[in-house]
DOPA-879442 format. One line per 8 residues: their letters; for each residue x, y, z of N, C-alpha, C, O. Coordinates in pm, whole numbers. Last residue first. Example, Ala and Ser with C-alpha at 12.3 -4.5 7.8 and 13.67 -1.06 7.14 Angstrom:
residues 2
SA) 1285:-225:708:1367:-106:714:1290:3:787:1341:114:804 | 1319:-569:780:1230:-450:780:1320:-330:780:1424:-332:846
//
This chain:
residues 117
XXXXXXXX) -52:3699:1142:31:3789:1237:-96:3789:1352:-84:3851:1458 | 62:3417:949:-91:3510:1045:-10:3616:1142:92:3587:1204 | -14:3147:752:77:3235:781:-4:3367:832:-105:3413:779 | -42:2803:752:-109:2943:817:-25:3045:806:73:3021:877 | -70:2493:587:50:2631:645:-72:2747:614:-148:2771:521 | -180:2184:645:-210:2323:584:-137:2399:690:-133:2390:812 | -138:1889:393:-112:1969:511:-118:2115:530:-66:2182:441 | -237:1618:209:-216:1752:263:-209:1781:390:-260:1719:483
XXXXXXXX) -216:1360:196:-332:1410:147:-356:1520:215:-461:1541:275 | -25:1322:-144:-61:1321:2:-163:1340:5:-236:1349:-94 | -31:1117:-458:-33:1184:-441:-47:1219:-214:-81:1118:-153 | 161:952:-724:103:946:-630:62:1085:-513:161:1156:-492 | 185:906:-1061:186:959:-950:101:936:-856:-17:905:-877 | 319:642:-1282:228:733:-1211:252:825:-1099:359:807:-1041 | 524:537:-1428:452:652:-1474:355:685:-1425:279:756:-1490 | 702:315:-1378:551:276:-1382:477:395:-1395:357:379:-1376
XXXXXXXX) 942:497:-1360:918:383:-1419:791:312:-1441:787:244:-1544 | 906:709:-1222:946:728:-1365:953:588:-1404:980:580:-1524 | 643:824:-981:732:696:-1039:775:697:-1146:680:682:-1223 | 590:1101:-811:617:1060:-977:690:909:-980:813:909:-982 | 486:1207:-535:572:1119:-551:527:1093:-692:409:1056:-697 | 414:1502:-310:358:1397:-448:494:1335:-503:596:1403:-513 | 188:1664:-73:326:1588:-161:280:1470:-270:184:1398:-298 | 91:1983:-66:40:1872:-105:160:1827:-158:230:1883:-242
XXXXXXXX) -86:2227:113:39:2176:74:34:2053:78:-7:1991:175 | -328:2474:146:-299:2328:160:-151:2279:94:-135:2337:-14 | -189:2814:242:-218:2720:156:-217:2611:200:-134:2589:289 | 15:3099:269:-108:3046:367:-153:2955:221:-154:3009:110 | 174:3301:152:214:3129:121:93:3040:199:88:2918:183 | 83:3544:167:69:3447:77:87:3297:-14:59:3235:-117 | 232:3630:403:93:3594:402:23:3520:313:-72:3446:342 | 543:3432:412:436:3547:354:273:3509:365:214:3403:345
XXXXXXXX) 849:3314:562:692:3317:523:595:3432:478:598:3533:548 | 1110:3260:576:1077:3451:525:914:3415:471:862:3468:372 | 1126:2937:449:1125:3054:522:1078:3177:471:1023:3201:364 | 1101:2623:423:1028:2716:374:1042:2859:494:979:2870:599 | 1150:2333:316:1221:2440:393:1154:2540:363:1144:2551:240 | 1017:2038:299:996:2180:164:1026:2249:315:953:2231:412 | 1126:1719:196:1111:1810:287:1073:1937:232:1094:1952:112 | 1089:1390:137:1110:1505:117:1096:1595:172:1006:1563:249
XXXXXXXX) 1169:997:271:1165:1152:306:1200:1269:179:1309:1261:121 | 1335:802:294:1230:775:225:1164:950:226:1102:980:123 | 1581:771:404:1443:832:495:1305:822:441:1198:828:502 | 1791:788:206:1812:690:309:1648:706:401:1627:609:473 | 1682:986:51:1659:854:-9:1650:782:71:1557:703:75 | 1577:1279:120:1688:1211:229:1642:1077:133:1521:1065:152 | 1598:1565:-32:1535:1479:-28:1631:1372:49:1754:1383:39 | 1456:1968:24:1607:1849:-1:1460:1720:53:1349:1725:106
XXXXXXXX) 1405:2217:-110:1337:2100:-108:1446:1983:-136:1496:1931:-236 | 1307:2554:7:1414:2475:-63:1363:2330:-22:1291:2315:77 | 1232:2880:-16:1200:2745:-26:1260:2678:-79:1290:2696:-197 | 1351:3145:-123:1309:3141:24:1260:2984:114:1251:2965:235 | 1433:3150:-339:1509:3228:-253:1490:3214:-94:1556:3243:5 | 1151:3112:-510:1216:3138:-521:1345:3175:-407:1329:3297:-397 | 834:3155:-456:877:3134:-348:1051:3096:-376:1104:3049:-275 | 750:3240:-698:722:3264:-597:736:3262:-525:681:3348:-456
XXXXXXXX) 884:3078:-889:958:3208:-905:854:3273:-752:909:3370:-700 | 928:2721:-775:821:2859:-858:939:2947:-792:1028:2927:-710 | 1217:2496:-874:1141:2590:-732:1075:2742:-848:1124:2815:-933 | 1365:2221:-957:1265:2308:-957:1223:2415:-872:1186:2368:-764 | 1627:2047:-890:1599:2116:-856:1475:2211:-938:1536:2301:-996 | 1801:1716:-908:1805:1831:-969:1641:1909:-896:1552:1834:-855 | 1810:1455:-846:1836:1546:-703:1886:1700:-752:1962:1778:-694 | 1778:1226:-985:1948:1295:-991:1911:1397:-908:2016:1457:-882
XXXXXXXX) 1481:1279:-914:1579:1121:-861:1729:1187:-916:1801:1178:-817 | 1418:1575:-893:1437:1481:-940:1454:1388:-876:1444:1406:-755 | 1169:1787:-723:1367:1736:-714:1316:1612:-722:1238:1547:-651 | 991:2098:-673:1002:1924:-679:1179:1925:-717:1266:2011:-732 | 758:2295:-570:897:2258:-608:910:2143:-637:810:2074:-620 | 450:2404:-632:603:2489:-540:734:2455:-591:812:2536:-641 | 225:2466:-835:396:2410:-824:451:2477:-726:494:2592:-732 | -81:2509:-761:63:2587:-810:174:2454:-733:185:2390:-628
XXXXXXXX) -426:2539:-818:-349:2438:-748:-195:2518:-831:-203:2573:-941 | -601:2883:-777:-532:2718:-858:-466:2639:-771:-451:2671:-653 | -770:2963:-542:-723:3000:-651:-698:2839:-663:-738:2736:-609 | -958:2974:-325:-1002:3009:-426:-927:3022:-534:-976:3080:-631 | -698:2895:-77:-870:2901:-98:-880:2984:-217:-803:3079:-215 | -423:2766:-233:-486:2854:-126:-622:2853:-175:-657:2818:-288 | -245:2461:-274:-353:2503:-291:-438:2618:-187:-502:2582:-89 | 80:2373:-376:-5:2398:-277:-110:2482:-352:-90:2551:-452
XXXXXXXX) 316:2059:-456:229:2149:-465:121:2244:-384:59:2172:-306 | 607:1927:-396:504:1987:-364:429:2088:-451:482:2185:-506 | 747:1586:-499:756:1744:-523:655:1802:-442:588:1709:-397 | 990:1379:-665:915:1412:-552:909:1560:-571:990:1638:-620 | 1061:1084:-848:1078:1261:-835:951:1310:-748:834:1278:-769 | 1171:826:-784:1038:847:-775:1062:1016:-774:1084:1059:-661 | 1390:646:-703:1355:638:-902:1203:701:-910:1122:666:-995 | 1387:565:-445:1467:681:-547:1481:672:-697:1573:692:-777
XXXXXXXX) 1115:496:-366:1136:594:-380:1295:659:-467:1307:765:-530 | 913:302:-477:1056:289:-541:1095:467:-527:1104:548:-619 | 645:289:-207:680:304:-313:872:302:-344:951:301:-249 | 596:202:74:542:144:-63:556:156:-191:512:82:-279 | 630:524:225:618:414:186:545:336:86:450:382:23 | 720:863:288:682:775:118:676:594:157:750:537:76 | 661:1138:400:781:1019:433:669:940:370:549:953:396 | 759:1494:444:690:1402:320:707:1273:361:830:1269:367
XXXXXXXX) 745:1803:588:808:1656:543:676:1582:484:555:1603:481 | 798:2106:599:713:2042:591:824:1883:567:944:1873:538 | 884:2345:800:954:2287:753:896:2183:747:902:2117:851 | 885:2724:891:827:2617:884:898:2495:790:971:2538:701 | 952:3047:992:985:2925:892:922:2794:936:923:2782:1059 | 841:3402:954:890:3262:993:955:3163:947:1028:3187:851 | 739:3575:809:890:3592:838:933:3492:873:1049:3461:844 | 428:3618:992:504:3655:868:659:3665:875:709:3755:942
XXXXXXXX) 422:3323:1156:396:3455:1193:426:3471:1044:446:3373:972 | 173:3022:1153:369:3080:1163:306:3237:1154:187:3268:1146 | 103:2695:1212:23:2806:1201:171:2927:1269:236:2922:1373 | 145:2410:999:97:2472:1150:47:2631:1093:-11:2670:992 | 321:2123:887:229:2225:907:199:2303:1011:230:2262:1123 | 388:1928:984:473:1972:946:447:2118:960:512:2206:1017 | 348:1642:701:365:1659:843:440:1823:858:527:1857:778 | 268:1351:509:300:1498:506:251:1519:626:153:1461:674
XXXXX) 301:1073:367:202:1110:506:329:1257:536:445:1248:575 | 154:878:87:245:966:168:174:1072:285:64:1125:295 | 171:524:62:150:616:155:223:707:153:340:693:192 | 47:226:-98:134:320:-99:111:440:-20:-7:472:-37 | 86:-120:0:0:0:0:89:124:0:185:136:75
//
């Protein structure tokens, strides 16, 4: 059974940092590109970041400079570092595991960052 169980979340000031995790069983995690996406009330679903299986690097121009997304293989684990929080990072945050060999994805089933003065 495949499981990702995202953790991590909470409720941060503006400026803060928060530091989400991802931990993947059941699946071929290092042949699996891992990534986040997040969803604020009424808009789109958006790319935060993701990192390959070679442990190459994506990150939106939104959060750019301020979110970073290391992956532990040995942990089964992704992580989304996320500082200098903005009111506009307040969103469901959602992990997701790509199998490049059986071509699906899998998806969490979120976690939600508050950002609140």
């Amino acid at each position: 059974q495949v499981q990702l169980v995202e953790s991590g979340g909470g409720l941060v000031q503006p400026g803060g940092s928060l530091k989400l995790s991802c931990v993947a069983s059941g699946i071929a995690f290092t042949v699996s590109h891992m990534g986040w996406y997040r969803q604020a009330p009424g808009k789109q679903r958006e790319l935060v970041a993701l990192v390959t299986v070679g442990g190459s690097t994506n990150i939106a121009d939104s959060v750019r400079g301020r979110f970073t997304i290391p992956r532990d293989n040995a942990k089964n684990t992704v992580y989304l570092q996320m500082n200098s929080l903005k009111l506009e990072d307040t969103a469901d945050y959602y992990c997701y595991a790509h199998q490049t060999v059986a071509r699906y994805t899998y998806w969490g089933q979120g976690t939600q960052v508050t950002v609140s003065s």
